[in-house]
N, C-alpha and C positions, 0 to 999 in steps of 0.2 A: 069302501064304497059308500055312497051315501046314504047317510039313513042307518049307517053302520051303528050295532051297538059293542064295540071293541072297547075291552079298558086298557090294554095297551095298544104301542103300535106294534109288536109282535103279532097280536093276535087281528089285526086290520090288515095288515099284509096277508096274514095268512085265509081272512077270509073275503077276500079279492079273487075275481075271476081268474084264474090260470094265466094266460095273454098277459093281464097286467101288472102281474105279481112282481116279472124283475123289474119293469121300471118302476115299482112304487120302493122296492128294492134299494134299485140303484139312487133314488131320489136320498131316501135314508142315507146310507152313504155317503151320498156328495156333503150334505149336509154336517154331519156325524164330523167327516173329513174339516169340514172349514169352521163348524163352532163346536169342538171339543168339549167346551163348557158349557152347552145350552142343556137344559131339561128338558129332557124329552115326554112327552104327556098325550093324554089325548082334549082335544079341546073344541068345541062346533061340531065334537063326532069325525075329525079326523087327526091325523098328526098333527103334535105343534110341539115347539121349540119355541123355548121364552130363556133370557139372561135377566140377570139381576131382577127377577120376576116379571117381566117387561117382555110379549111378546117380538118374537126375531124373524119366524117364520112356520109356515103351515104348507102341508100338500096333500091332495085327495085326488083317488079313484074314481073314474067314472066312466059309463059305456064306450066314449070318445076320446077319450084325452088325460089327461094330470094335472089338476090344477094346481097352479104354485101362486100363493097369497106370502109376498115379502113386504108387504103395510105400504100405503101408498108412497111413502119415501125409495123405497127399496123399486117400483115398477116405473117411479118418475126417472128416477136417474140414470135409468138403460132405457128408456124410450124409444131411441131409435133401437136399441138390438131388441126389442119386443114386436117393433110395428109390425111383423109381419106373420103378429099372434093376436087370435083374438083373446080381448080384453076386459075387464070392467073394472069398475073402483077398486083398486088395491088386490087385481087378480090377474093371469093369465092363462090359458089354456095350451099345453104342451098336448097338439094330439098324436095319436096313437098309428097314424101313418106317419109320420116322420119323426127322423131318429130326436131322441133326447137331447137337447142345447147342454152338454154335460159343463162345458167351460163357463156357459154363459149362467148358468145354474148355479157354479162354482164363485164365479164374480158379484152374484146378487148377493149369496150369501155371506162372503167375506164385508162387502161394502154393508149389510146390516149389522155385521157384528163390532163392524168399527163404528158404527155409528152408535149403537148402543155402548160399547166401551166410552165414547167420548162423553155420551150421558151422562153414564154411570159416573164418571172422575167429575164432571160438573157439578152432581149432586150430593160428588163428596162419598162416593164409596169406592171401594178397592176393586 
């Protein structure tokens, strides 16, 4: 939650209200699932996922909703599958009455980790 002082995400899941435990859960997961190779850390005080040291993605807890920060590249490119979430620079707000976007959570993540892969080979590392 915010304001969390968590040093891993083990323990930010687990000190998240009840209600929103499995979706910050399931967020874990989805993510886990599509960048196998990302580090996982805490970072701004919540989850973050970085490849080849380079930020991928972030999600937090909060009374309303799940926020999922996949850097403004990652919320431009589904723009239309976001419009009908609220938003801000390089955020989105999954709330808490409506089910979890699991596919669409799925596709942001892959499409930043191809993007970071194509980085990374640009700048000449493995």
């Amino acid at each position: 939650m915010k304001g969390s002082t968590a040093r891993n995400v083990d323990e930010y899941i687990r000190q998240s209200p009840e209600p929103i435990r499995d979706r910050l859960q399931r967020m874990r997961e989805i993510i886990r699932r599509e960048a196998p190779d990302a580090v996982e850390s805490i970072s701004y005080m919540m989850p973050a996922y970085k490849m080849n040291g380079k930020p991928l993605v972030y999600f937090g807890g909060y009374p309303g909703h799940v926020g999922f920060y996949a850097t403004p590249t990652g919320h431009a490119a589904f723009a239309t599958d976001l419009a009908s979430y609220k938003q801000g620079k390089g955020s989105v707000q999954f709330p808490h009455n409506r089910a979890l976007p699991e596919d669409l959570i799925s596709r942001m993540v892959r499409f930043r980790v191809n993007e970071e892969t194509q980085r990374a080979t640009q700048r000449g590392k493995p």
